[in-house]
C-alpha positions in Angstrom: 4.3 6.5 -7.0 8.0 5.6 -7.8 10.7 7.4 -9.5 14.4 6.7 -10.1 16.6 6.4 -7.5 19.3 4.8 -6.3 20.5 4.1 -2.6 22.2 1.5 0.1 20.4 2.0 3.5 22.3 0.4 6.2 20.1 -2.8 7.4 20.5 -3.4 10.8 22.4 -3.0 14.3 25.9 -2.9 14.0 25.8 -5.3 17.2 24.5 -8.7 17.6 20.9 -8.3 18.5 19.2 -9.6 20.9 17.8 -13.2 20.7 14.0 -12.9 19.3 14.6 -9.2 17.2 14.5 -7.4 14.5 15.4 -4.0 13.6 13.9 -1.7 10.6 14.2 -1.2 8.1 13.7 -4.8 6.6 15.3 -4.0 3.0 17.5 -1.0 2.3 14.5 -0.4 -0.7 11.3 -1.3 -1.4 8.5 1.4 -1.8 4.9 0.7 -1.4 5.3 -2.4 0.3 2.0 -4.7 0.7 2.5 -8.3 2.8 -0.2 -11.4 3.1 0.0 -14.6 4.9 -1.0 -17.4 3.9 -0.1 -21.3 4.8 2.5 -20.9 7.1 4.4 -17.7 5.1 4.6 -14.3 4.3 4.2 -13.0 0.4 6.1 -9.2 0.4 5.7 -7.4 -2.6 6.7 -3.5 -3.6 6.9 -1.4 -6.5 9.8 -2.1 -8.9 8.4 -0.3 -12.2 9.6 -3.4 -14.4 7.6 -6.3 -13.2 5.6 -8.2 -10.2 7.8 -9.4 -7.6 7.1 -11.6 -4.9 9.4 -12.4 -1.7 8.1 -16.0 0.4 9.2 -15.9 3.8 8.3 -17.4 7.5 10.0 -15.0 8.9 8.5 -11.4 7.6 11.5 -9.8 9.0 13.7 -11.4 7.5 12.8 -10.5 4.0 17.1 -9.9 2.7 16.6 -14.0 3.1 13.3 -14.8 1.5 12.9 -16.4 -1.8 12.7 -13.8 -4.1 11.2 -14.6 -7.7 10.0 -12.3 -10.8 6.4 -13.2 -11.3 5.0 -11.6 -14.1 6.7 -9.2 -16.5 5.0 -7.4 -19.0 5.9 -7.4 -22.9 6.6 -4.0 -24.1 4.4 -2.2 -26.8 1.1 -2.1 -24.4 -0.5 0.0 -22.0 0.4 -2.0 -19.2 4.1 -2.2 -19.7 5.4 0.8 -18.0 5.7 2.0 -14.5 4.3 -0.7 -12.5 3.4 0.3 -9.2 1.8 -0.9 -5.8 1.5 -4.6 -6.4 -0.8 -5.9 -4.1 -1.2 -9.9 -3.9 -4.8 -11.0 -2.7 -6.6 -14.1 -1.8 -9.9 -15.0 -3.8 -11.6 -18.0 -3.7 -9.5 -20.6 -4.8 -6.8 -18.6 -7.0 -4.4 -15.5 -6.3 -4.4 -11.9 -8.1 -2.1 -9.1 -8.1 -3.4 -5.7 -8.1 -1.4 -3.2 -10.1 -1.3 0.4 -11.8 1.0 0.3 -15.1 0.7 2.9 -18.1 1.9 2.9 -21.5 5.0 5.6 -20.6 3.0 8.2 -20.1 1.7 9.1 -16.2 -1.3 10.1 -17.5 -2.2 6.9 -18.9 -1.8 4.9 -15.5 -4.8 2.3 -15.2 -5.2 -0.6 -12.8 -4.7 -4.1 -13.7 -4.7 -7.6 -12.4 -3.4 -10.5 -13.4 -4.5 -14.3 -11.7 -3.0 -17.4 -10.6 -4.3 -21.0 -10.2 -2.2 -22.5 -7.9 -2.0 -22.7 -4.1 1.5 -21.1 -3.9 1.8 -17.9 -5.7 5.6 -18.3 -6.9 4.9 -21.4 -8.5 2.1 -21.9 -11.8 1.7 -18.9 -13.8 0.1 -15.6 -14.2 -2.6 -14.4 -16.7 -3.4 -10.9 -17.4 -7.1 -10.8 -16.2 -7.1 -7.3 -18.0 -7.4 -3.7 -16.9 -10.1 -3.0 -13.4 -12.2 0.1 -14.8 -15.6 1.8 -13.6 -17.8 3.8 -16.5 -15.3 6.9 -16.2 -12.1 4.7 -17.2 -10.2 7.4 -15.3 -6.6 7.7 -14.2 -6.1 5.3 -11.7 -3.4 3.8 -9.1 -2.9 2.1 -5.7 -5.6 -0.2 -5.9 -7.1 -2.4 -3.0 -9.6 -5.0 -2.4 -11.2 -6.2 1.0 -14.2 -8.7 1.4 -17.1 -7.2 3.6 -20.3 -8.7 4.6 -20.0 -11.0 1.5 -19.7 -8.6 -0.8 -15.9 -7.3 -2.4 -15.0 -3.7 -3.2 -12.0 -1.8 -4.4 -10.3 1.1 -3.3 -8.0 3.2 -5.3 -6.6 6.9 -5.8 -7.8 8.5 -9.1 -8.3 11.6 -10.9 -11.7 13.1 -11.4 -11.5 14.5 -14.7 -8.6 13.7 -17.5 -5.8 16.2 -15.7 -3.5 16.6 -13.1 -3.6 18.5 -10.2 -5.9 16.2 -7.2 -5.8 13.0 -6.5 -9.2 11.6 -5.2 -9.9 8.0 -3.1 -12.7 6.2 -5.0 -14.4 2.7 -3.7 -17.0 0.8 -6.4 -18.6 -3.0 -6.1 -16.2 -5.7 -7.5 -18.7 -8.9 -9.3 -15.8 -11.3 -9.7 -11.7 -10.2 -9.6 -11.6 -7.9 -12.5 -14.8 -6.4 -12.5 -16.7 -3.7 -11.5 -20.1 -3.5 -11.6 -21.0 -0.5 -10.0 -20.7 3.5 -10.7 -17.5 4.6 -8.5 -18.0 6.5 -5.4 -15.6 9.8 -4.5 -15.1 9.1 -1.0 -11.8 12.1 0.0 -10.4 14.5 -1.5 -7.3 16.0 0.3 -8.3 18.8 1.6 -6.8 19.8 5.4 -3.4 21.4 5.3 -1.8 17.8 6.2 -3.4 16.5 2.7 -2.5 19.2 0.4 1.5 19.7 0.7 2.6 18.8 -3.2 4.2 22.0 -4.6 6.3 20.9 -7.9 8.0 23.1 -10.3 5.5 25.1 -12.2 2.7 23.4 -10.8 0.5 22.0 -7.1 -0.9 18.7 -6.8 -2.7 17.8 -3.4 -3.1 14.0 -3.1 -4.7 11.3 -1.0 -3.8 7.5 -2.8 -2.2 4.2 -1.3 -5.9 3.7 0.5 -5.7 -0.1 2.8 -9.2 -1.4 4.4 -8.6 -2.3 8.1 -12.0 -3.6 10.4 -12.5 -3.7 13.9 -15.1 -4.2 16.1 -17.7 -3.2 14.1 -16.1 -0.7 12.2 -14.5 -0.2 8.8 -11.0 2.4 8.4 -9.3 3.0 4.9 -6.3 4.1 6.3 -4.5 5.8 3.2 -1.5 8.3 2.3 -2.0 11.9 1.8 0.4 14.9 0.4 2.8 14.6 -2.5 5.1 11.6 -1.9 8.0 14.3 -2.8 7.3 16.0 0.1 8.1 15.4 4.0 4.6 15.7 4.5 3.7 12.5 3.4 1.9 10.9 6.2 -1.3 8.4 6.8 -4.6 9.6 7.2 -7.9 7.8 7.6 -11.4 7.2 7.0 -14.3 5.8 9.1 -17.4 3.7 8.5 -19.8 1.3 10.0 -19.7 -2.4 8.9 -23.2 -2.5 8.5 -23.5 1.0 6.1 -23.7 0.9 2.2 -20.1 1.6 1.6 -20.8 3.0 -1.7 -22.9 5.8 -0.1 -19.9 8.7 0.5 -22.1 9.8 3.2 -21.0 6.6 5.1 -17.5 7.7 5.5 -15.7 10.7 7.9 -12.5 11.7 7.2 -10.5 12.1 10.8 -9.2 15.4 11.1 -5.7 14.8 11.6 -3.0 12.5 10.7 -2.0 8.9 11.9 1.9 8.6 10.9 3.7 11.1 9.9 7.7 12.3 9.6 10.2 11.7 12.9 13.7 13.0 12.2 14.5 11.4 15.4 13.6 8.1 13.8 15.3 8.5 10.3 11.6 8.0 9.0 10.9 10.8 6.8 7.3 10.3 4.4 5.7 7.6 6.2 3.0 6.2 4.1 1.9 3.8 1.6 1.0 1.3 4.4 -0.4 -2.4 4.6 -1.7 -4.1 7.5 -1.1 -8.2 9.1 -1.1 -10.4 11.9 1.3 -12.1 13.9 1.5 -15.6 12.7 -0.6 -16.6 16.6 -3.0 -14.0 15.2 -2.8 -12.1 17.8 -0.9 -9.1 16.8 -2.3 -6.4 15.0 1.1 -5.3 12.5 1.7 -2.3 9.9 3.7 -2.2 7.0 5.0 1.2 5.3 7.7 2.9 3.9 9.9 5.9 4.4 12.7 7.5 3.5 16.2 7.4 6.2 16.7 11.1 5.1 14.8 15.1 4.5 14.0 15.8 0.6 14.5 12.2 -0.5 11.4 12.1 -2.5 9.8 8.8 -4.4 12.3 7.0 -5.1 13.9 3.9 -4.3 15.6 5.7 -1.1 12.3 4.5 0.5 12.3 1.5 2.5 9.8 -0.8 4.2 9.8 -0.6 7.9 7.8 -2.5 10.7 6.0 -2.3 13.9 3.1 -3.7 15.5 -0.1 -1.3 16.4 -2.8 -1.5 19.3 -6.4 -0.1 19.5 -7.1 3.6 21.2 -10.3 3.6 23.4 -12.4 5.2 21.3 -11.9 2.4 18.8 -9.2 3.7 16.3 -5.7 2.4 15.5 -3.0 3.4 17.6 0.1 3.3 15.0 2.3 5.2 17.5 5.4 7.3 16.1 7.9 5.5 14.0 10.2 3.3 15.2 13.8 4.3 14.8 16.1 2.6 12.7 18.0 0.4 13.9 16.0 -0.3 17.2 15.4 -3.6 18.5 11.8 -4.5 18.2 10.8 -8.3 19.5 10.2 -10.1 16.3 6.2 -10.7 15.4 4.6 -13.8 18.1 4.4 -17.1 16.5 
């Protein structure tokens, strides 16, 4: 989600660092960020409510330097031309799509939607509107993912299960080509342990699990996703498990882990950690994660949220290891080439 802000986070140490590093956060705003690699560069993208931007780097963190370009904007008058949020840029086949939630000005009528390009590098050729990515139910919808497994492609995304407010569910259906599904959708979480279910607003409670990511390993599948009201402190990462070689769009497939994976460090100036994306190093070798949070308490969904950095490692039971959040400001050795 993203609402009005305005802010300038400090980017940086105030002394030269040292040679080979990097210090979070990479842009003093940029919620929901998502990163790919692909040829030799890094494609950032976050929410900025008016269009699709993309950032082309070598360097991921030094995104204040990457070329920056406005992809696709929409024209005003449809239901896609308002609030665009949590652009993700994927791979498929031989052309690139962006994943996106937009609505007509109203929350209520957020959908998903993609749009597709034909040409090898994604801030050059231009972008068609593929349409709007909807199961039978044609439900509210945001934070949409897609992942390849087995052969097969499947989104992800954070929805409503009726026509109201009040609980936002993680749903994963079969994908036939880029913009289609062709398969009921599956409810697999609804927030429901105390670190879920923090979203008290004026007048009214809504408990939330959305920004779900797909991460495999060694046999295993995670959705590694957000969960409590991003105007909350409680925002944090959560996560679900499956096996590789389970129908995915059985719900009893998945386990919900029973506590959360990132959440707020005062200590670090990282306060709502969430709305994560995952890469490698450019050797390959590195296992990295992507989020944002805010420096500051009670700083809500707006653009006060910045991405930050910091590679992850593997716990011996086979789960991700994200570790606390680094502070700002401390060195970190930049990702291996």
């Amino acid at each position: 989600m993203i609402f009005a802000a305005s802010h300038s986070l400090a980017q940086g140490a105030s002394t030269p660092l040292p040679a080979n590093t990097f210090t979070n956060p990479l842009l003093s705003t940029g919620p929901d960020p998502w990163v790919v690699w692909w040829n030799g560069f890094y494609y950032y993208s976050n929410s900025t409510g008016a269009n699709l931007t993309l950032r082309e780097t070598a360097d991921i963190t030094d995104l204040q330097h990457a070329e920056t370009k406005a992809v696709w904007t929409p024209e005003p008058g449809h239901p896609w031309s308002k609030e665009l949020w949590a652009p993700e840029l994927h791979r498929w086949g031989n052309k690139w799509y962006i994943y996106f939630a937009a609505d007509a000005g109203d929350n209520a009528s957020h959908r998903i939607y993609v749009v597709e390009n034909d040409h090898d590098d994604p801030l050059q050729g231009g972008w068609t509107l593929k349409g709007q990515i909807k199961d039978a139910s044609d439900r509210w919808a945001i934070d949409a993912t897609t992942f390849e497994l087995n052969g097969q492609h499947y989104l992800v995304w954070s929805g409503w299960k009726g026509e109201t407010d009040g609980e936002q569910n993680l749903y994963i259906a079969h994908m036939s080509n880029p913009w289609t599904i062709d398969s009921p959708r599956t409810l697999i979480s609804t927030p429901t342990y105390p670190w879920e279910t923090k979203g008290d607003l004026p007048g009214r409670h809504v408990s939330v699990n959305e920004g779900p990511e797909a991460l495999v390993h060694d046999g295993k599948i995670f959705i590694v996703f957000s969960a409590s009201g991003c105007w909350t402190d409680f925002y944090t990462l959560g996560a679900l498990q499956s096996d590789t070689g389970k129908n995915l769009l059985d719900a009893r497939s998945w386990t919900k882990f029973d506590h959360p994976f990132l959440s707020t460090d005062p200590e670090a100036h990282a306060y709502g950690p969430g709305h994560n994306g995952f890469f490698s190093s450019p050797d390959g070798k590195q296992n990295w994660i992507i989020y944002h949070a805010n420096p500051g308490p009670n700083e809500g969904c707006g653009n006060l949220r910045s991405p930050r950095i910091q590679p992850f490692t593997w716990k011996p039971d086979g789960t991700p290891d994200f570790g606390k959040p680094v502070p700002v400001g401390k060195p970190l050795k930049k990702p291996r080439q």
